[in-house]
C-alpha positions as YAML, in Angstrom:
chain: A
units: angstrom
residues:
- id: 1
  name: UNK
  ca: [-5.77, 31.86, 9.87]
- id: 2
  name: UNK
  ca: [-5.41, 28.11, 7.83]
- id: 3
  name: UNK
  ca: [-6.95, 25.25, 9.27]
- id: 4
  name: UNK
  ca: [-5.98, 21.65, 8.43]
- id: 5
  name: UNK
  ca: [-9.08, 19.27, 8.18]
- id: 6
  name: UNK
  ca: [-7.69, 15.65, 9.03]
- id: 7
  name: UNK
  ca: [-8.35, 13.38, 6.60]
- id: 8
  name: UNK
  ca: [-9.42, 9.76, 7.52]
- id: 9
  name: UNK
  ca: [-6.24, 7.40, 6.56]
- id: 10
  name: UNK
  ca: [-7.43, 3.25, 6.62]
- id: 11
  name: UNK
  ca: [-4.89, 0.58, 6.70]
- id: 12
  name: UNK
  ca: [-6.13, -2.65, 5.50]
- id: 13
  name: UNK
  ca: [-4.42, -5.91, 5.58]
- id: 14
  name: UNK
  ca: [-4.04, -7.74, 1.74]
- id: 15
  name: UNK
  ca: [-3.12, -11.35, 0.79]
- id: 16
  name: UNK
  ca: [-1.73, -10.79, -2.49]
- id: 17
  name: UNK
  ca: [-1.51, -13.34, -5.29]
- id: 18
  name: UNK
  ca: [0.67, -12.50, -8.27]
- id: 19
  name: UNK
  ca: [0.97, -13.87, -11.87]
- id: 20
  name: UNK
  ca: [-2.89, -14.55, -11.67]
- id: 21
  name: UNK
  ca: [-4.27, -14.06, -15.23]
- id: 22
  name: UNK
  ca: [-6.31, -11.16, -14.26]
- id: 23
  name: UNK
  ca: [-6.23, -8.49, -11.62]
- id: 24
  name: UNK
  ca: [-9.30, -9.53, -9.10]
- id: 25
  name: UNK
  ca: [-10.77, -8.75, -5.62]
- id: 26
  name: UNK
  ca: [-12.03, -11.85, -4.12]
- id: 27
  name: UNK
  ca: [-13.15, -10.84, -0.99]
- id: 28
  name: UNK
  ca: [-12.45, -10.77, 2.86]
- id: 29
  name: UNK
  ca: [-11.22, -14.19, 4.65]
- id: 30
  name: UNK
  ca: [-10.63, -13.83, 8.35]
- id: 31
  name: UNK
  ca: [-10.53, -9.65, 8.02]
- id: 32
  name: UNK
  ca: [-7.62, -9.82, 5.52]
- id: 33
  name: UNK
  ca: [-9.18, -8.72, 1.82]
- id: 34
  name: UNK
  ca: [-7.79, -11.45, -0.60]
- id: 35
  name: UNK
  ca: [-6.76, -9.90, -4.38]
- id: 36
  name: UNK
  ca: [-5.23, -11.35, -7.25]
- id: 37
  name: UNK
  ca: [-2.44, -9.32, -9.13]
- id: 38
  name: UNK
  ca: [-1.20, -10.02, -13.20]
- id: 39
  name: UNK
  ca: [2.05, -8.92, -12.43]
- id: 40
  name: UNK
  ca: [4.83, -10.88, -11.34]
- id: 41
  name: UNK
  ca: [6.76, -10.58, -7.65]
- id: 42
  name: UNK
  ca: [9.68, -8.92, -9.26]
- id: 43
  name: UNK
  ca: [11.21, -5.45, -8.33]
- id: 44
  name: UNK
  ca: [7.92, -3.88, -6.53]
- id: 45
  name: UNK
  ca: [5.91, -5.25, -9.99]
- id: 46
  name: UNK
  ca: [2.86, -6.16, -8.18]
- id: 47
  name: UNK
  ca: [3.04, -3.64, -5.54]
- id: 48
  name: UNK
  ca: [2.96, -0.92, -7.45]
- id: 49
  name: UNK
  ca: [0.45, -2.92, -9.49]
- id: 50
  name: UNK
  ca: [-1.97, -3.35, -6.29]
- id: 51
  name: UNK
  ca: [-1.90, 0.14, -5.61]
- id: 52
  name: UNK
  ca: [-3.09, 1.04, -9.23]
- id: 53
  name: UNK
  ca: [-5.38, -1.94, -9.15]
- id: 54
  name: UNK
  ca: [-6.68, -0.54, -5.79]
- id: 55
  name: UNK
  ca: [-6.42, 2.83, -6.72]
- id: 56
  name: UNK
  ca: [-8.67, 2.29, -9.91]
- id: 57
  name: UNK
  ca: [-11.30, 0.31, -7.61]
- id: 58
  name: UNK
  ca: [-11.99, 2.86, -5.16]
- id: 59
  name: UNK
  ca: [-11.91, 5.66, -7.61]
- id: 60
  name: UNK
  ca: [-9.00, 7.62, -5.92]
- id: 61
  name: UNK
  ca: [-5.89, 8.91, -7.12]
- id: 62
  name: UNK
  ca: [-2.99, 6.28, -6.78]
- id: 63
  name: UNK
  ca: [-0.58, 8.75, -4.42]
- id: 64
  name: UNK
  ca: [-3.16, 7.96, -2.26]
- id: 65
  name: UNK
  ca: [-2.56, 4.33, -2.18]
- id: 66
  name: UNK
  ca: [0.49, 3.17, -0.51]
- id: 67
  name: UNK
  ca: [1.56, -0.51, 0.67]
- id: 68
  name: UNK
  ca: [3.13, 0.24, 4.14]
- id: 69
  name: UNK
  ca: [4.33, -2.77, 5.21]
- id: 70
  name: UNK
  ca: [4.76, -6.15, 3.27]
- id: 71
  name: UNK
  ca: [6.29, -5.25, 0.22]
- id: 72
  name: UNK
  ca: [8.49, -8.47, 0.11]
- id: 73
  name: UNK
  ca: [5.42, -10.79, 0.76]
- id: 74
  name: UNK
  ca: [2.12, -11.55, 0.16]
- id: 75
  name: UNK
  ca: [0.57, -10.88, 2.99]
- id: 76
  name: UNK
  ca: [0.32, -6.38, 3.26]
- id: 77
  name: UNK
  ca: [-0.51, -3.49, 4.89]
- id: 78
  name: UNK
  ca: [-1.85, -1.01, 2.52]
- id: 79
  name: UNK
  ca: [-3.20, 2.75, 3.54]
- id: 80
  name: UNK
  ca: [-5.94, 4.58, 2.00]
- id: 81
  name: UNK
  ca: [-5.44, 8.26, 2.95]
- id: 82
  name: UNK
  ca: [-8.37, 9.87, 2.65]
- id: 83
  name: UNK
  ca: [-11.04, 7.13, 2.87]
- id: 84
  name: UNK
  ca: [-12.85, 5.83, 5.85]
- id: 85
  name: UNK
  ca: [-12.82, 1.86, 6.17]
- id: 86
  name: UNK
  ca: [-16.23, 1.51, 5.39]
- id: 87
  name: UNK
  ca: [-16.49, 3.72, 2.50]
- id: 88
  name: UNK
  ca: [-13.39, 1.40, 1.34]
- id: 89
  name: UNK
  ca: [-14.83, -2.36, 2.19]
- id: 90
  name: UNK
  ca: [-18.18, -0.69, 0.16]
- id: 91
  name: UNK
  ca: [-16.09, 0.19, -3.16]
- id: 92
  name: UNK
  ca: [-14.68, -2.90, -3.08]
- id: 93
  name: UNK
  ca: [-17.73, -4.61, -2.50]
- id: 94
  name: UNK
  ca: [-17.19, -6.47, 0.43]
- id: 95
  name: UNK
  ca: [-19.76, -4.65, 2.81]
...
């Protein structure tokens, strides 16, 4: 018999600023985690740059990093499948 060991999936909310001249976390501001992205707003540029950026931060593979809602604004929903949202706030630094 298989068994299937859930693993914990965090959705986090992300203001987004692109074109900034370096790829930054700069914290948490009302619960929403505020980052800055190099890459413009231009055909999914800086989305699929926040997900490496993010990716790269919390030391998990980037399929496992997936903007879910937002991907026309600045303001996100990105999941984190397979990391608790405490483990998450802590790699970022913002525990």
């Amino acid at each position: 018999m298989v068994y299937s060991i859930p693993m914990p999936t965090t959705r986090i909310r992300v203001r987004v600023q692109p074109r900034a001249k370096v790829n930054q976390v700069l914290g948490m501001a009302n619960g929403v985690l505020q980052v800055r992205i190099a890459a413009p707003p231009i055909e999914g540029q800086a989305n699929n740059a926040l997900e490496e950026f993010l990716a790269e931060r919390l030391d998990m593979p980037q399929r496992q990093v997936r903007v879910v809602r937002g991907a026309a604004s600045r303001s996100k929903l990105v999941e984190l499948e397979g990391m608790s949202e405490e483990e998450a706030l802590r790699r970022l630094g913002q525990s």
